[in-house]
N, C-alpha and C positions, 0 to 999 in steps of 0.2 A: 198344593195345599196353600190356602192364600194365610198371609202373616198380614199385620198390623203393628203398628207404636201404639203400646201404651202411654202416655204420663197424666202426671197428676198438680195443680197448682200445691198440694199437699209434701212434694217432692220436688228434692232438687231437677233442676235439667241437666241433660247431660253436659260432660263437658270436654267434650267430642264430638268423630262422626260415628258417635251410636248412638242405637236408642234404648235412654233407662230403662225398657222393658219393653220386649217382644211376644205378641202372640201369637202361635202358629199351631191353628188346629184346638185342641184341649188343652194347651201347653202353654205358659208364660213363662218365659224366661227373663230374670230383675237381672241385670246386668251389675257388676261389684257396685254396691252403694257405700261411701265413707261417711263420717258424720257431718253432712254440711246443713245447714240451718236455711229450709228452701226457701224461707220469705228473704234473707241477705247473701247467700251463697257461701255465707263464712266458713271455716270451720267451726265447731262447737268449742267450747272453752271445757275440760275437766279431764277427770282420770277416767280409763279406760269404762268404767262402769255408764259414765253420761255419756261415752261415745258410742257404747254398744246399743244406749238406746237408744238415739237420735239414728244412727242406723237401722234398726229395727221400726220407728215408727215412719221411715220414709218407705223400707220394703213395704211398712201396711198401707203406707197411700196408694201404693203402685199395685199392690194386691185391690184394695177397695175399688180405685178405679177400672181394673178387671172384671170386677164383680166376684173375685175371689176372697179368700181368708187364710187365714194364717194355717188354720186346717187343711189347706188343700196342698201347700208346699210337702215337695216328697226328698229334696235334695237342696242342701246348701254346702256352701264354701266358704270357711272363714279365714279371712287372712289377719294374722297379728304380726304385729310389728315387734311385738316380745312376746315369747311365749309364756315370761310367766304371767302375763295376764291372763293368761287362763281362766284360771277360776273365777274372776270374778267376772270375764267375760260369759262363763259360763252359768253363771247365777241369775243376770239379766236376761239370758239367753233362754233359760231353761221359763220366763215368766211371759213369753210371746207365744212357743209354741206349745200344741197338745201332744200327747200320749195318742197313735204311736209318735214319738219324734222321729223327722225327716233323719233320711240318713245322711251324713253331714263329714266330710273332710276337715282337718283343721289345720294350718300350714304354719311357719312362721317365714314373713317376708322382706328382705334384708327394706325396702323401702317401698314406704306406699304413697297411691297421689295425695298430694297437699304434706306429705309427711303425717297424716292421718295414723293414729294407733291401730285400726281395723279397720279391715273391708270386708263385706258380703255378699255373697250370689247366692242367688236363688233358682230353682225351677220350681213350680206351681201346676199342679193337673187342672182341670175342671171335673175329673173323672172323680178325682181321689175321695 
């Protein structure tokens, strides 16, 4: 099955040897995105609410450049650095994706890169 890199100038690059997103076949796999800000590579400045979306609008770069949509994700991974950001991670979270929502792991991670509040993975069909 041939793969390809996805990215997108809309998204950070990686910052590693992988690639922010993989496709392979019908399938893109968005490798953990944290909140970094892709035009300066920073982190974002705020409470877990402006991190979750600065990570969410990088997965949609990396979707977009796909040619896929938020619609098509069937599986994510969210790492928090506290769980009780929860809920308000979950608030932001629930205004990206559609009904059915992916089905979706939620961890708590004693440390993430950059010291990042949240990170997310994703898998993506074309199928879906």
């Amino acid at each position: 099955m041939p793969r390809h890199a996805v990215s997108s100038p809309q998204a950070p690059r990686a910052i590693g040897p992988y690639s922010a997103a993989l496709r392979a076949g019908s399938l893109l796999f968005i490798s953990g995105q944290i909140p970094l800000d892709p035009a300066t590579g920073a982190l974002v400045d705020g409470d877990i609410s402006a991190q979750t979306r600065r990570v969410l609008q990088n997965i949609g770069a990396l979707l977009d450049a796909a040619g896929l949509t938020p619609a098509h994700v069937v599986r994510t991974t969210v790492f928090l650095a506290d769980m009780d950001d929860f809920g308000a991670m979950n608030e932001v979270y629930r205004t990206f994706f559609v009904e059915p929502f992916p089905a979706r792991s939620t961890i708590q991670a004693v440390r993430l890169p950059r010291d990042a509040r949240i990170e997310i993975d994703v898998v993506a069909s074309a199928d879906a």
